[in-house]
N, C-alpha and C positions, 0 to 999 in steps of 0.2 A: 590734420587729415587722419582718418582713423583706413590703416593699409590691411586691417582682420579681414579674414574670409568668416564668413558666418558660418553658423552649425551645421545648419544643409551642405553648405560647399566642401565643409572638412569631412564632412560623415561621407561625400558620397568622391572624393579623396580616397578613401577611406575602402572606400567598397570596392573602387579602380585596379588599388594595390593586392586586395585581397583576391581581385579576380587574375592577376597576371600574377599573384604566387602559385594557382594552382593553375593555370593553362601553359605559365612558360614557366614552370622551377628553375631551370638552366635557361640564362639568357644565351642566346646564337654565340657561337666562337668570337667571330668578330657584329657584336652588336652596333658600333658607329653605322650611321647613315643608313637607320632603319627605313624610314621613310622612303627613301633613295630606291635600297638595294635590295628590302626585306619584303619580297614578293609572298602574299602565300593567301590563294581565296578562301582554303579551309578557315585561317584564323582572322579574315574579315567575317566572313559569315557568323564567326562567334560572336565578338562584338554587334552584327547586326541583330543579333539573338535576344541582343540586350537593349534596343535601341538605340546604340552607339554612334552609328551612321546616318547622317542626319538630324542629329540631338536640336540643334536651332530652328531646324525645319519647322513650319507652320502642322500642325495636328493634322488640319483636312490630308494634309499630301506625305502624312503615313510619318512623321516626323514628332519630336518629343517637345516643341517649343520651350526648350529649352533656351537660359542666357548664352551667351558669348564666354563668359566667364567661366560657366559649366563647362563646355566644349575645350577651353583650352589650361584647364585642370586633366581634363580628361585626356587630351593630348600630350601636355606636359610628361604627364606617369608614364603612357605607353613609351615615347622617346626616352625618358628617363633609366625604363627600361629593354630598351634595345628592339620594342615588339615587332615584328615583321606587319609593317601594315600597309608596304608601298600597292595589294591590290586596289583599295576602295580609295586611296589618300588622292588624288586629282579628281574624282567625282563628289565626292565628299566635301573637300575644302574650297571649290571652284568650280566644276562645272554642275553641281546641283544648284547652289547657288544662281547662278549664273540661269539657266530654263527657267527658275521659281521667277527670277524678272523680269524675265527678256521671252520667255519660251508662249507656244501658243498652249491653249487648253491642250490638245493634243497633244502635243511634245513632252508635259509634263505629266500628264497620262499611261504616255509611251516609255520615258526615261527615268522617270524621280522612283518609281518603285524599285525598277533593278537595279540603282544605286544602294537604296536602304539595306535591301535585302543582301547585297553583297552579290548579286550576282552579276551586273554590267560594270567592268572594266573602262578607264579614259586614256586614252592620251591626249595630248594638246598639241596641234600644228599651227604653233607659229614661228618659232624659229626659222630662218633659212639661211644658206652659203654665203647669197653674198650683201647680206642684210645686216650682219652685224648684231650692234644693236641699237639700231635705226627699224624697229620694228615696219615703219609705216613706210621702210620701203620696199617691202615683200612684193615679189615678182608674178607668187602663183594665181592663175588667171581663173573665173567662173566665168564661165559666159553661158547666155540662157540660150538655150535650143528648144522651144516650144515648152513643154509640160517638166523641163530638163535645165540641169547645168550642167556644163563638160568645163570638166575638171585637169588642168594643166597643170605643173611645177614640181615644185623639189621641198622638201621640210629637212630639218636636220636636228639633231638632239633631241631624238623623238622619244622620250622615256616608255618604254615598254609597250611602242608600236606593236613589235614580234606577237604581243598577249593581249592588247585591247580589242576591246569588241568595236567600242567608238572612238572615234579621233573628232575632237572640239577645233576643227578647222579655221584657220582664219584666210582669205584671199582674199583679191583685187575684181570687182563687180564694176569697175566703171576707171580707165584708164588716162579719163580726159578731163578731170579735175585734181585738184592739190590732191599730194596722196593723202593727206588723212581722211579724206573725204571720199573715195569710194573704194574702202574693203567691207567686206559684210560677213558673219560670220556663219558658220554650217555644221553641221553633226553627221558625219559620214559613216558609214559602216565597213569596217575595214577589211569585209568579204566582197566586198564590191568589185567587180572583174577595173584590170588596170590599174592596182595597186601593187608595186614592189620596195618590200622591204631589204633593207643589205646591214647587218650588224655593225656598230661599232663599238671597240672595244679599246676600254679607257687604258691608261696609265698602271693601274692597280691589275689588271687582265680582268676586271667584268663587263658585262653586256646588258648596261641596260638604256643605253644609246642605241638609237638608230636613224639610219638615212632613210626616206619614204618620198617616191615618187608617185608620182598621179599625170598617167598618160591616157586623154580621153575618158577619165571618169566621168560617166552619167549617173546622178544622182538625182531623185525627184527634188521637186522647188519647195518642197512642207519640209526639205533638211534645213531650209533658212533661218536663222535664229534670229530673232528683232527684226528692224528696219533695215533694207535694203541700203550698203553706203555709211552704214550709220555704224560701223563697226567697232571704228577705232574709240567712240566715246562710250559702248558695250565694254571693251577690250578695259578700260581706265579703270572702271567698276573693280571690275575681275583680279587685276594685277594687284590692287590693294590687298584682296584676299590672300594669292599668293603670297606675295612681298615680309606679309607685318603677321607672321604665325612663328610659334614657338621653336619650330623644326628649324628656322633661319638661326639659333642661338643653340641650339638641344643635336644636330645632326652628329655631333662628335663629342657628345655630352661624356657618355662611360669612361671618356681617355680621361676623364678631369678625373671620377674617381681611381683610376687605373694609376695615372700619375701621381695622385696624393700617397695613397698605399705604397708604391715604388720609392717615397722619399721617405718616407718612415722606414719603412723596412729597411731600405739600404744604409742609413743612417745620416743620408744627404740632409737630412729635417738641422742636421746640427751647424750646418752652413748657413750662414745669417741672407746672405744673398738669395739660397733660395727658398729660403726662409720667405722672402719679402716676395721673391719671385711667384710664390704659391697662392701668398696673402693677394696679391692684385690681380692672377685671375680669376681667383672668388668675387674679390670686388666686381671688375668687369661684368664678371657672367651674374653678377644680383644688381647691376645697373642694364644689362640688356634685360634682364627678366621683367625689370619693373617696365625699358619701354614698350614691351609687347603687351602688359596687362594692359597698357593706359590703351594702347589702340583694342584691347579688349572690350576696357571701358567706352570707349568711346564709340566702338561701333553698335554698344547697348544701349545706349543716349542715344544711337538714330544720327550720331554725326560722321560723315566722311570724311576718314582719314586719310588723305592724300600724304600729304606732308609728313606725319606722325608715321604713317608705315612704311615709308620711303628711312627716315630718319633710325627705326626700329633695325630694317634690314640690314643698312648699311653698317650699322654699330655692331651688332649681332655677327653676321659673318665675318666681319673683319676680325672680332674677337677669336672667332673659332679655327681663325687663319691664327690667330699668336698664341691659340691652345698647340695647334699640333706642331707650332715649332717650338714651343717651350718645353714640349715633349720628348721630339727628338735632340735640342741639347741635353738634356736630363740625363734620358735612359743611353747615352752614349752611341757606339757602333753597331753594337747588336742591339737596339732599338730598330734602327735604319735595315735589318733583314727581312727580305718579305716573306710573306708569308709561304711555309713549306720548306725554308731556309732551316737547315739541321739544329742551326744555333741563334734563332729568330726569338728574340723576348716576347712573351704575351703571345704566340701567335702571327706577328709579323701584324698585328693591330697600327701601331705607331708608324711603320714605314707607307703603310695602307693610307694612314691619313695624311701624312705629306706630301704623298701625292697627291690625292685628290684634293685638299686643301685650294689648289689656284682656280677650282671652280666656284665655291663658295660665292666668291665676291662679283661672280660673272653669270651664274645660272638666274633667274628671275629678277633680271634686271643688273646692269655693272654699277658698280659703284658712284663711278662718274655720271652716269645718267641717275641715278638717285641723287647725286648733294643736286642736281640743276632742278630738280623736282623740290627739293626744300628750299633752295635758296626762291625758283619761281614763286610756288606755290604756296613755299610756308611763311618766307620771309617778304614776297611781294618785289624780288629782285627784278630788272628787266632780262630778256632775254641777250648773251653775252658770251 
């Protein structure tokens, strides 16, 4: 198997790097968990300047049809480099996707441009309280009122509710069938009277959690997305794309070089243990690397990778959980100060990611529910 990237792909590598040496010289203080945490429309709109947003998109709908391959070089780099790009990265990675298949002529009329361009915001409500992650058993209710649905429930981990324009909704359309079989999905406007937002704030003190209630929302019936009911096999689509992306392996990428420099420097590189200890999170993180190209690969070939992106995620974050704790042994006590702390290594970087670290394996999907995903779907296991 020949693993080269062709000319085209190195050159335009290539061109990535060069553009985020002159728009970010200084990567952010704390660059981990850019995708996550590094909100900022001005420096989407760059990228969308450049066609960046939207690179796979079909031409017609303003889009660079670009490969899979392209797109996640081009994502690699920004992560790589810490870029603030949590404005466009849910529209971008998922729910443009998501309209270009499922959406009507109008919807994608209405929505695929102010993604490109950087100018409409996502969040995604699906999450909720007491759902777990048993998605398909979400409480919040649509029911039709003539030309209307009114809008009932509660969302939770709602990534930058407080700043989206749209919420990629998902609710219960039909209560008196299996649940998988009647939620349907909606695109709500997050100015719509009887919505309340309430912050939540993590472990590390940021906010980009929130709780989102929906009392009596009337939304028009042209916010439905697909088929009526038909939500949860929309939904299956969708999570691939989430799940099996480079941000699942790259979200705490900088502490790898943070930490290598740190053992050089200090002169730790001369201990054989962490010596090896260094060598196999390299390994690791050039064994998640490669399973995210293959689902790279594989979604350019036109194949659905259930299994492969399930398999991707779970490997990948789990990695990124034994990055930041191979971190915090390393760098000692004052690794473990957070940031602000007088005598904080790096910034309070390291403390920063051990905490958030127990999200990792739980945000798009837990772990457990991903091996039942490969073991059903990849391996042909029964259900058990």
């Amino acid at each position: 198997m020949d693993f080269r990237f062709t000319p085209e792909q190195e050159a335009f590598r290539q061109e990535v790097r060069a553009f985020l040496r002159q728009e970010l010289p200084e990567p952010p203080p704390i660059p981990e968990d850019a995708w996550i945490i590094g909100f900022d429309r001005a420096f989407s709109k760059k990228l969308a300047a450049r066609g960046w947003i939207g690179l796979t998109w079909p031409k017609e709908y303003g889009g660079q049809g670009r490969s899979y391959l392209d797109r996640l070089i081009l994502t690699e780099e920004l992560l790589r480099h810490g870029a603030p790009v949590a404005a466009h990265w849910i529209g971008d990675r998922q729910m443009g996707p998501a309209i270009l298949r499922f959406g009507t002529p109008q919807q994608k009329a209405k929505y695929l441009p102010g993604i490109i361009s950087g100018d409409l915001v996502f969040c995604i409500g699906m999450s909720e309280p007491g759902a777990g992650s048993d998605l398909a058993g979400l409480q919040t209710r649509a029911v039709e009122e003539g030309d209307y649905y009114v809008l009932n429930g509660q969302k939770i981990w709602t990534s930058f509710a407080h700043l989206a324009d749209y919420c990629y909704l998902v609710a219960r359309t039909n209560p008196d069938v299996p649940k998988h079989k009647g939620i349907s999905e909606f695109i709500v406007d997050m100015k719509t009277p009887g919505i309340t937002i309430k912050p939540i704030v993590d472990m590390t003190g940021a906010h980009h959690f929130n709780e989102v209630f929906f009392d009596q929302v009337r939304i028009p019936k042209d916010c439905l997305v697909g088929e009526k009911d038909r939500g949860w096999y929309q939904i299956a689509t969708q999570l691939d794309y989430e799940r099996s992306g480079i941000e699942r392996l790259m979200s705490n990428y900088p502490l790898m070089g943070l930490l290598t420099e740190h053992v050089k420097r200090t002169g730790l590189a001369r201990r054989e243990t962490v010596r090896h200890r260094l060598a196999q999170l390299h390994i690791e993180f050039a064994m998640g690397r490669f399973l995210v190209y293959k689902v790279a690969w594989l979604l350019s070939q036109g194949v659905v990778p259930n299994a492969e992106a399930a398999a991707a995620k779970a490997f990948c974050t789990e990695f990124e959980q034994r990055l930041a704790q191979a971190a915090s042994e390393l760098l000692g006590g004052y690794g473990l100060l957070l940031p602000g702390s007088p005598r904080a290594l790096y910034n309070g970087r390291v403390a920063r990611n051990v905490l958030y670290a127990p999200a990792y394996t739980i945000q798009g999907g837990t772990s457990t529910i991903l091996r039942n995903i490969i073991a059903q779907r990849g391996l042909g296991l029964p259900p058990g």
